[in-house]
C-alpha positions in Angstrom: 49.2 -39.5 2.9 48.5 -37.3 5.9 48.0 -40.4 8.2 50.9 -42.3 7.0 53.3 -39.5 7.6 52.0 -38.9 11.0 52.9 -42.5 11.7 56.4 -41.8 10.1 57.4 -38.9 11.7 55.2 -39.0 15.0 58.7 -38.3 16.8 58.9 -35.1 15.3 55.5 -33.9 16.0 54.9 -32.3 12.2 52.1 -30.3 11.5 50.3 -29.7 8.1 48.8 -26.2 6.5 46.8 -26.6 4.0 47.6 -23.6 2.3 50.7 -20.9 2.7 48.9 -18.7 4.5 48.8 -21.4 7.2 52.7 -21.6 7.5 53.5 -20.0 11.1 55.4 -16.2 11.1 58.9 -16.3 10.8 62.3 -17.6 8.9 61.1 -20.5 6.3 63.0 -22.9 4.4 61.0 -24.8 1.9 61.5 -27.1 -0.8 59.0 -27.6 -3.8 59.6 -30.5 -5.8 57.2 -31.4 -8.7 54.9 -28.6 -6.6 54.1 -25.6 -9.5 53.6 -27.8 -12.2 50.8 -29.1 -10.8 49.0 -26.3 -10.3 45.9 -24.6 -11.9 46.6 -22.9 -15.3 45.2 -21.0 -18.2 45.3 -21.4 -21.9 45.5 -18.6 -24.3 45.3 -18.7 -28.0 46.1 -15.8 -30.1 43.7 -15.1 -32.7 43.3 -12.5 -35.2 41.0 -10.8 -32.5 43.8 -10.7 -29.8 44.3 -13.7 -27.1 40.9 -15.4 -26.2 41.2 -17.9 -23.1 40.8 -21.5 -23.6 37.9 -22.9 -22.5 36.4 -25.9 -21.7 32.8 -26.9 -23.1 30.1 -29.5 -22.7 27.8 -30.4 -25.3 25.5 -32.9 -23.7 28.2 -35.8 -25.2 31.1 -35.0 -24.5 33.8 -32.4 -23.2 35.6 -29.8 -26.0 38.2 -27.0 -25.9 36.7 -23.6 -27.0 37.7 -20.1 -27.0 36.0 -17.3 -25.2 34.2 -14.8 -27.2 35.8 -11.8 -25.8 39.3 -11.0 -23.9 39.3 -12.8 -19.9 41.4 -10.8 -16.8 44.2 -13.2 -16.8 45.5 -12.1 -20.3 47.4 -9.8 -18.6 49.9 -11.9 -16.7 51.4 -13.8 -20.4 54.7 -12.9 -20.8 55.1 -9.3 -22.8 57.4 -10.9 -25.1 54.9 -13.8 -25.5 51.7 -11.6 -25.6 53.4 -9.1 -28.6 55.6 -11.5 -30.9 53.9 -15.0 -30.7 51.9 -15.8 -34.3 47.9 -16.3 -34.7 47.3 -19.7 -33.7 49.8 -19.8 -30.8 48.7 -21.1 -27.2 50.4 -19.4 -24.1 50.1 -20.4 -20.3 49.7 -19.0 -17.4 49.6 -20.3 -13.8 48.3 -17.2 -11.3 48.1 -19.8 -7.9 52.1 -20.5 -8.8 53.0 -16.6 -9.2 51.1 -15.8 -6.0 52.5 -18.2 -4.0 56.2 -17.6 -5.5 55.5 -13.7 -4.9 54.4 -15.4 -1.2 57.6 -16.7 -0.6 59.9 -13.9 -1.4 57.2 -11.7 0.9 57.9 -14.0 3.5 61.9 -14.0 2.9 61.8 -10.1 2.5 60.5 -9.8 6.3 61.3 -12.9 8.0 64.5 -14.4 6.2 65.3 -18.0 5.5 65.5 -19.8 1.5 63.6 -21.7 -1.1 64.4 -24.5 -3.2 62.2 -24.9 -6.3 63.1 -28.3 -8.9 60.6 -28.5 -11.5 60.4 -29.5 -15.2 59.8 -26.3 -17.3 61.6 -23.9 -19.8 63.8 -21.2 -18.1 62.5 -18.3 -20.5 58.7 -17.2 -21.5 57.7 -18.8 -24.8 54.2 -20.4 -26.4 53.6 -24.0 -26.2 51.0 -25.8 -25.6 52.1 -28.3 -22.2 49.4 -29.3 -20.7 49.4 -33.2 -20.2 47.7 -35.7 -18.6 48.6 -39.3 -16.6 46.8 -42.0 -15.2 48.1 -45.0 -14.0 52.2 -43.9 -15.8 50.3 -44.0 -19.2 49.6 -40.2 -21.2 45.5 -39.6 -21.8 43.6 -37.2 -23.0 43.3 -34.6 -20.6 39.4 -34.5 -21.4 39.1 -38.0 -20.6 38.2 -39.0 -17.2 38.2 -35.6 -15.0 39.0 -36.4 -11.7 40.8 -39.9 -12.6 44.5 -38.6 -14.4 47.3 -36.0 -13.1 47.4 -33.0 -14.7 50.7 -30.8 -15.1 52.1 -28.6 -17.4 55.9 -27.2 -17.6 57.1 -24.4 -15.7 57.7 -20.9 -16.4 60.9 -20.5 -14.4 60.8 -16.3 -16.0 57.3 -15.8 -15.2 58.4 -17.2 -11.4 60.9 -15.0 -11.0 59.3 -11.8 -12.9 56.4 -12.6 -9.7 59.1 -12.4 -6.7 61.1 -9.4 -8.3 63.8 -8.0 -6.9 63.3 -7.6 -3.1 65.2 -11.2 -2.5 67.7 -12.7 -4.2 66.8 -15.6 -7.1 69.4 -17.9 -8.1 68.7 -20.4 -11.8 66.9 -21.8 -13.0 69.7 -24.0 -13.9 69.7 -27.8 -15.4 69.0 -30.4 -12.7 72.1 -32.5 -14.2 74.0 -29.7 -13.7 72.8 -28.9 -10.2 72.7 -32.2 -9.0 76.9 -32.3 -10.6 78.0 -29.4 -8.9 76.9 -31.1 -5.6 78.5 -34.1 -6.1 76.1 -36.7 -7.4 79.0 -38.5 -8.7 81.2 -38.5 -5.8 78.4 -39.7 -3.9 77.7 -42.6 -6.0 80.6 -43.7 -6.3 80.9 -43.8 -2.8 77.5 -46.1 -2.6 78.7 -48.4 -5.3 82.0 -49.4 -2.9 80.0 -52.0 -1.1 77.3 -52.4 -3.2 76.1 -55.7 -5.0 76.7 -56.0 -8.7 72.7 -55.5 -8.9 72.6 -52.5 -6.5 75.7 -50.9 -8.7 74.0 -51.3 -11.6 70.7 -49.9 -10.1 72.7 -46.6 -8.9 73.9 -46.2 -12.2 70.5 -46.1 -13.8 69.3 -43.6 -11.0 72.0 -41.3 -11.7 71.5 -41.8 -15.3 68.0 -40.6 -15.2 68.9 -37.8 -12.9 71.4 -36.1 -15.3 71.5 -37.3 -18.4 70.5 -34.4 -20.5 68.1 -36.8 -22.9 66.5 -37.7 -19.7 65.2 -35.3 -16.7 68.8 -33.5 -16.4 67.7 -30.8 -19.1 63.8 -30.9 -18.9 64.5 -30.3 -15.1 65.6 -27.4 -13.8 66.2 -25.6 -10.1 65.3 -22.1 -9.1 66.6 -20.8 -5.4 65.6 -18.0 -3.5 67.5 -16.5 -0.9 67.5 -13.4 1.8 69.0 -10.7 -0.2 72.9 -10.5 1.4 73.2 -14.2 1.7 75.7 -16.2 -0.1 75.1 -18.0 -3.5 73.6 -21.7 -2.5 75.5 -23.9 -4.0 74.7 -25.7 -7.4 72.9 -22.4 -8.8 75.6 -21.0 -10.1 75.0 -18.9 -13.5 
């Protein structure tokens, strides 16, 4: 992907970091589409004994879930609402690379300025669930089967996210991707693509939008989070 980007955008000279810590001092503005979902996270199942992490074992045949035998560090980063209230048998997630790198960003906003745009799927308020999923090839599998050959995501926790910047920059959402995507003028805009478009192309804008907003489709499930130098103006679409 590296290689064909560099061919794309060889005008522009573009550099890669392979982690934040890479990204050169100063103002940033950065965009993370379909980014936290996919990172790392860790499974928690409350039983009678407290929350034991979910782990994975191997039994000479085959890969199984099991829980640990005694309580694991990152217990502490569920959700106090989640950790007290949720029944035996619940499972709660928790993605530490996502807070670090969210608590990253507003670091870097906090002393250097500049904005974030987050658009994930997720839920906008801590809660149990059990959302880890796998995809290979557009299809769902096991996410046992095959390590190394299918996607692996789970939703976002839009709260946790914001719980990790706090309050030293401004954090706008999460609000519905339809709703975002509305307040900016999706409609507007294609209506204005549809004017010279082919009865095909029409029809093919329609669908896009469609699947965009429609609440039944990724304009619910999807939502947007902003972050912003504390003074600026609210970004448009983030309105609460």
């Amino acid at each position: 992907l590296r290689a064909s980007q560099a061919e794309s955008l060889a005008a522009y000279d573009p550099v890669w970091c392979d982690s934040f810590d890479g990204v050169p001092d100063g103002p940033i503005l950065a965009i993370g589409n379909e980014f936290f979902d996919a990172l790392p996270v860790h499974q928690f199942v409350r039983t009678p004994r407290g929350w034991r992490e979910r782990l994975i074992a191997w039994d000479e045949t085959e890969l199984r879930f099991i829980v640990s035998a005694s309580a694991t560090p990152h217990e502490v980063l569920l959700a106090p609402e989640v950790r007290e209230t949720a029944p035996v048998g619940a499972i709660a997630e928790v993605q530490p690379q996502g807070l670090s790198i969210a608590a990253a960003l507003g670091n870097r906003i906090e002393k250097a300025g500049g904005a974030v745009l987050i658009v994930d799927y997720g839920h906008g308020e801590s809660a149990p669930g059990d959302s880890l999923q796998a995809v290979c090839e557009h299809e769902p599998v096991d996410v046992l089967d095959g390590p190394g050959e299918a996607d692996l995501t789970v939703h976002v926790d839009f709260a946790a996210l914001r719980r990790a910047v706090g309050d030293r920059v401004s954090v706008w959402g999460p609000v519905a991707q339809g709703t975002f995507l509305e307040r900016l003028g999706i409609a507007l805009r294609a209506e204005a693509l549809t004017k010279d478009a082919t009865p095909a192309q029409a029809a093919d804008i329609a669908l896009s939008v469609e699947r965009l907003i429609a609440p039944n489709q990724m304009g619910s499930l999807f939502k947007v989070l902003s972050l912003t130098q504390a003074g600026l103006l609210q970004p448009p679409g983030v309105e609460e």
